[in-house]
N, C-alpha and C positions, 0 to 999 in steps of 0.2 A: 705446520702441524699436519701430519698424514693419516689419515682415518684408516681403521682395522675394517677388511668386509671378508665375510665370514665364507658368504654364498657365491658361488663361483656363476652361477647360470645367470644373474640379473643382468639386463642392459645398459650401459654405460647414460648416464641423461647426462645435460649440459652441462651440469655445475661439477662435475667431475674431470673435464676436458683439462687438461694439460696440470692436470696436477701428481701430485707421486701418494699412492697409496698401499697398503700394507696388504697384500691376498693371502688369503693363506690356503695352502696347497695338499692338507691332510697333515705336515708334519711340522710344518715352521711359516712364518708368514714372509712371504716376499713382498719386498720395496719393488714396484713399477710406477714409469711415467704412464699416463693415460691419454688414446687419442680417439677420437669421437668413431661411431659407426661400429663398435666391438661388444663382446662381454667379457665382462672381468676375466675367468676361465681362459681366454686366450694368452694371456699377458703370465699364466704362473703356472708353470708345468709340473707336473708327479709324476715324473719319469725322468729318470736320469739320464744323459747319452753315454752311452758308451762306447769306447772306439772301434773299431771293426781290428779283431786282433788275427795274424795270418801265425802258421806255425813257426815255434819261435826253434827247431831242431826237433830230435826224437826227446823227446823225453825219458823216465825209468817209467821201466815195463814190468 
């Protein structure tokens, strides 16, 4: 069973270590494993990557 946490800033305590928990990131909650010495916060990002895109020809002008 994977607990919902809501708040991104708290610090991980021990009963949390190596379990998978639901974060949620502003828009949808993410599944992470969890490992000691972190806050939740690092583990579920709001930010998407995107790739570095180079010109793909001229395009219309």
């Amino acid at each position: 069973m994977s607990r919902k946490i809501w708040s991104r800033r708290y610090s991980i305590s021990p009963e949390f270590v190596d379990c998978s928990v639901l974060i949620y990131n502003g828009k949808t909650p993410v599944r992470c494993k969890i490992t000691k010495g972190h806050k939740f916060g690092e583990f579920a990002f709001t930010r998407r990557r995107r790739p570095y895109r180079t010109n793909r020809g001229k395009g219309k002008k």
